[in-house]
N, C-alpha and C positions, 0 to 999 in steps of 0.2 A: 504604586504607579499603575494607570491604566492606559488601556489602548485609546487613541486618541481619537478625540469627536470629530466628527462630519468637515467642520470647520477649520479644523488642521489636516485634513487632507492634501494628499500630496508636499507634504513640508517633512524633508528627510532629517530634521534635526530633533523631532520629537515619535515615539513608540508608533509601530507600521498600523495602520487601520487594520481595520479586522477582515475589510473585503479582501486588502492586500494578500491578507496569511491563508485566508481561504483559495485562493486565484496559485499561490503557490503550491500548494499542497496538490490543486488539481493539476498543474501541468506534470507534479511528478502522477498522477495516476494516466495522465491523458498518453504518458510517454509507454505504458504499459501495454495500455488496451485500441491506443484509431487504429493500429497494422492489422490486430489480430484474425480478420474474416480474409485480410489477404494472404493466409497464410499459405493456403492453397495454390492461388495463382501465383504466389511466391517461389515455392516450389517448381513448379512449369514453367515459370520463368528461368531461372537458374538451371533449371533439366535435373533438379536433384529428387531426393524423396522427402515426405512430408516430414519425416521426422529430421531433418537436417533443420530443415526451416523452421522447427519447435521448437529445437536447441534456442533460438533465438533470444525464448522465453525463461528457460532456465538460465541461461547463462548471465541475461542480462540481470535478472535478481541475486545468482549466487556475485555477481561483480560490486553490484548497490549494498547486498549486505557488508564486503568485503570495505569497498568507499565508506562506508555507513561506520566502519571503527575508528575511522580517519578521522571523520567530517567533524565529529562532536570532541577531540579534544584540540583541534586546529582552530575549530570554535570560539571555545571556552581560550583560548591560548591567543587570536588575534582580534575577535568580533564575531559576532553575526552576518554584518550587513558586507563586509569583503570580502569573506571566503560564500557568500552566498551571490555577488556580482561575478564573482572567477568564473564559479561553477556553472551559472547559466552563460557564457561565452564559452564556456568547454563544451557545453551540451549543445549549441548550437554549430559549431567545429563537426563533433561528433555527427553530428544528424546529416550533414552534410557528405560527410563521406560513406555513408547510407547509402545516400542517394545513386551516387557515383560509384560503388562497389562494385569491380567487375566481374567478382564470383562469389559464392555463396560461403566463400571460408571466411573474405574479406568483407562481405557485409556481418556476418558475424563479428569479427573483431570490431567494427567500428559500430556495434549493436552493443558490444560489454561496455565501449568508452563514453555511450548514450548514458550509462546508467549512474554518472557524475551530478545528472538532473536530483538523483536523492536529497542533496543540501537543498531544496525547495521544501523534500520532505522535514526529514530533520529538523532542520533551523527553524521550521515555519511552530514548530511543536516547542521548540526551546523556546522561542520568543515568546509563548503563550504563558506556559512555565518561569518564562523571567518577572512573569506580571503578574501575577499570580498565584493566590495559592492552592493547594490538592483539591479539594472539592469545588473551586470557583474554576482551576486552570482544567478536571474533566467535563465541567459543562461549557467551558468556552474551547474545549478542543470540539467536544461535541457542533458545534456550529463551523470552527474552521474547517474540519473533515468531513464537514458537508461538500464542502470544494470537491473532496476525495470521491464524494459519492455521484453528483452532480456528473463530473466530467465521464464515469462508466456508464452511465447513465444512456448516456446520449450520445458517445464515442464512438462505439460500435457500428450502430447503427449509420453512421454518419462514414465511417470506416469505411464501411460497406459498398454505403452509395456512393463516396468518391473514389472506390475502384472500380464498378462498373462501369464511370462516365472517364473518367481521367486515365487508368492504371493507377499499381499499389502507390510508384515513386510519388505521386502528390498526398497522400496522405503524411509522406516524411516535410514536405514543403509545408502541407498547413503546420507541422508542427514547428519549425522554423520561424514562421511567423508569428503566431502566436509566442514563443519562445521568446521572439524580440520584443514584443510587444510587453509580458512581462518582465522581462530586464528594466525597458525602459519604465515601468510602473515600481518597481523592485529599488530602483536609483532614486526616484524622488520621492516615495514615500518612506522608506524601509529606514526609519530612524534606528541607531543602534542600541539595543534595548539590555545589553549586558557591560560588563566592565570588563575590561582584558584581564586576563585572571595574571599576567606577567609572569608567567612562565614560562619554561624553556617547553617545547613538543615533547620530550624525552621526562621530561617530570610532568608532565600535563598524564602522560600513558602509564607513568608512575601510581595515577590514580584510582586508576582499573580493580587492581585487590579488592580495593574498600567496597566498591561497588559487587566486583563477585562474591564476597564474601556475606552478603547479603541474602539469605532466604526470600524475605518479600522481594527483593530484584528478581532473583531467579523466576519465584511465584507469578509474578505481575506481565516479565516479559514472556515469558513460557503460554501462558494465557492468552498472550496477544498473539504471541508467534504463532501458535498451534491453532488459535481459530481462524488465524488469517491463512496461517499454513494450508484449512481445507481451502480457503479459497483459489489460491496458488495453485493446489492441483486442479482445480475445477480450469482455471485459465489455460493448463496445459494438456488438458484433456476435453475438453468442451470445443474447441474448434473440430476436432477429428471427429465426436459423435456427431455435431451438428454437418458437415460435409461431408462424411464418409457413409453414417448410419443412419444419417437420416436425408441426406444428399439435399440440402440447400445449398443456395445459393447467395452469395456473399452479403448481400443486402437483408435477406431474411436471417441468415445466422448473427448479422450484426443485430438486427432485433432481437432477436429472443437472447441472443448472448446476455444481454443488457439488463435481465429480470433480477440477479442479485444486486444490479445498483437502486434499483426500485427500493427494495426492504430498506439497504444501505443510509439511502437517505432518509430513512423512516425514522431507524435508530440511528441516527446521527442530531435526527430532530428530540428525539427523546431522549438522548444525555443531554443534551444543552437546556431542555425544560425539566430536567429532574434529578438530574445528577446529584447536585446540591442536596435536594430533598432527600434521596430516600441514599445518597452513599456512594462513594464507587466500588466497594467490594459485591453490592447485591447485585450491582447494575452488568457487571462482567460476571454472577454464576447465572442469573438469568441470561444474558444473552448466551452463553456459551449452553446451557442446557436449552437453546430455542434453535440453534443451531445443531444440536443432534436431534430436536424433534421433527425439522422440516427433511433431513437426511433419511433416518429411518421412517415417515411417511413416503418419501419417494422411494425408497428400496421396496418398501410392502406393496406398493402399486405395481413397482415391475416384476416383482416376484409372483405378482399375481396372473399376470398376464395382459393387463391394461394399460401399461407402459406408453406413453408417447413422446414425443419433442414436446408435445403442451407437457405435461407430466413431470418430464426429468426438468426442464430448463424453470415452470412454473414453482416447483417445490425449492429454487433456489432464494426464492424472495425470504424464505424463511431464514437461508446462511443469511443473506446479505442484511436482514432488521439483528441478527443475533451479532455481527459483526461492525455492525453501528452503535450497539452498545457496549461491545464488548472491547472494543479499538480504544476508543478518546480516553473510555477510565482505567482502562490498564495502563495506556501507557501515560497519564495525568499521576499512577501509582507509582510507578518503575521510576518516573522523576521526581518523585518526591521523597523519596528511601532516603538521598542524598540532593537536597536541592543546590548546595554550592557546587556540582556538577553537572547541573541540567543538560547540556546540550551532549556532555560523554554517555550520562546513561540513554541521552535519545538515538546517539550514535548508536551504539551497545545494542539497544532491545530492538532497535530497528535492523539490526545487521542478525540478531538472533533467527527473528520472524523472515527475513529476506533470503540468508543461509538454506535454513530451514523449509523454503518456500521455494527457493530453486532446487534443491533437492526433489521434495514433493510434485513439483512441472516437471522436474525429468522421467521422472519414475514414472507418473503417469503418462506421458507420451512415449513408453519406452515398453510399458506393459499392456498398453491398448491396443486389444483387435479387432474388429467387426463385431464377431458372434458373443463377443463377453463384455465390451466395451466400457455400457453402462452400469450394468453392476460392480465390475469391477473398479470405475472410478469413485463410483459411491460408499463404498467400502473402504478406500482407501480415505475419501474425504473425510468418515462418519469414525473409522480410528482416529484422525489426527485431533478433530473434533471433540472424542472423548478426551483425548490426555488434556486440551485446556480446561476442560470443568478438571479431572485431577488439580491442576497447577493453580486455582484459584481457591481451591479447597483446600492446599496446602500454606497458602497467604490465608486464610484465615483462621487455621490451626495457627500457625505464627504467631498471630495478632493476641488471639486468647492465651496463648501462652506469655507474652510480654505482656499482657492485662494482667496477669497473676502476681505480676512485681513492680 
């Protein structure tokens, strides 16, 4: 089965186009990163402290991880295409009572219930995986997760400049719109691309062992988690250096915020043209060893003394190419261990890295001061960073060992 030509566009009875599962993917990163430069004036609006307002970010990943165990065996158990309809009218519910929150404990809560948008994530990754196989579904995740890269991209930046001219609340309305605008794209193309596995939910979660019991799972999500994990804390700690330590203003940090989506889409372009060719195990130790080389270059700049916002924010382009390659084929790996479960281990590895990544945004918004800020967040990065080259080293210790029999 393939994803369906130009020609069947918009015909929801046959596999979603390709533009579709990219355009999803993005709205779950776009629900991440338009607030982010208002985090500030978020704050001062609410009359609280910045770190109330950062929680926004942890919490809303540890909640998407938490959804994210859900979403893949509700899946696998009803379809694709209707628990991926629910979820974008939950995410727009959500976003709405954003808007309308009269204090900052309650935009909080309706900030964790935003994070339902993951079945955009998720699902857009199973459907890839439904169509495909290991080395063809990393280089076509490769190209959907350019959506992924795309929307940070230009997010920020855009974040920015609709808080300066409007206030934060319209950047919650463009996401509403857009939101509806992919539902309505979501309904008429997103043909159903799996078979109901006719299970009961209770025997669907029954299926979880088989998958943890898997080394290369562990191996494959661990790698994805942990390199995206630096990223996580870069988004939990990256608003506070750029407005605090480096005192921009919302429009400027939404730019330079935006330099790991640059790389991002670099390596998103370079699994989709090589995946195939050269493997997806080489494809996630290079990026994840590209990802502690642009780290510790930017820690040795500031340890030297030459440190700047060009510096800290420009050495990010390196996570963000190491984490374009190292995303689509770990997790094209993680669903392949067990592919009559695609969409539980995308649930799974995605809730691993999410878990794990609201963690890391806490800890850094919780350990960042002025005077140690950025080294301290790059440390923290440049650890998490190390353990996914471990975790991919250990997949392919694996591999060699089941080649022995």
């Amino acid at each position: 089965m393939q994803v369906h030509s130009s020609r069947d566009f918009l015909n929801r009875t046959r596999p979603p186009h390709i533009i579709t599962l990219a355009l999803l993917s993005g709205l779950s990163a776009l629900a991440i990163n338009l607030y982010l430069p208002s985090l500030p004036n978020m704050a001062a609006h609410f009359q609280t402290e910045y770190r109330v307002m950062q929680l926004s970010v942890a919490l809303y990943l540890g909640a998407s991880g938490i959804l994210q165990i859900l979403i893949g065996p509700i899946a696998d158990m009803a379809g694709r295409r209707p628990v991926l309809l629910w979820g974008l009218v939950l995410f727009l519910l959500a976003t709405l009572g954003c808007i309308y929150a009269p204090s900052a404990q309650a935009f909080l809560i309706f900030r964790m219930l935003q994070a339902v948008v993951a079945v955009c994530m998720v699902l857009s990754r199973a459907a890839v995986r439904d169509l495909f196989s290991q080395n063809q579904a990393a280089s076509m995740m490769g190209y959907v997760t350019m959506g992924m890269a795309l929307v940070p991209m230009i997010s920020p930046t855009i974040g920015g400049a609709v808080d300066e001219l409007f206030g934060w609340r319209a950047n919650f309305w463009l996401m509403i719109i857009l939101g509806a605008l992919i539902w309505a794209l979501t309904w008429a193309d997103f043909g159903e691309t799996s078979h109901k596995s006719g299970k009961t939910l209770v025997a669907q979660f029954r299926e979880y062992p088989e998958l943890l019991r898997s080394p290369r799972f562990w191996g494959y999500s661990l790698a994805a988690g942990l390199s995206t994990g630096a990223f996580f804390a870069y988004l939990g700690g990256a608003p506070f250096i750029g407005a605090i330590v480096y005192d921009m203003e919302p429009s400027q940090l939404g730019m330079y915020f935006s330099a790991p989506s640059l790389g991002f889409f670099v390596g998103n372009f370079l699994s989709g043209r090589y995946s195939i060719r050269v493997g997806v195990n080489r494809m996630v130790l290079w990026g994840s060893l590209l990802i502690c080389l642009g780290l510790v270059l930017s820690m040795a700049v500031m340890l030297s003394g030459h440190g700047s916002a060009f510096s800290f924010f420009g050495f990010m382009i390196f996570m963000g190419l190491g984490n374009g390659m190292t995303i689509p084929n770990a997790t094209a790996g993680a669903l392949s261990v067990r592919p009559h479960l695609a969409a539980t281990a995308a649930g799974l590895s995605g809730a691993i890295s999410l878990i794990g990544g609201a963690a890391l945004s806490g800890l850094a918004g919780a350990l960042l001061v002025p005077e140690t800020a950025v080294i301290m967040l790059l440390a923290i990065m440049l650890a998490t960073a190390g353990g996914g080259v471990l975790a991919i080293c250990v997949v392919l210790w694996r591999e060699r060992q089941l080649a022995r029999y």
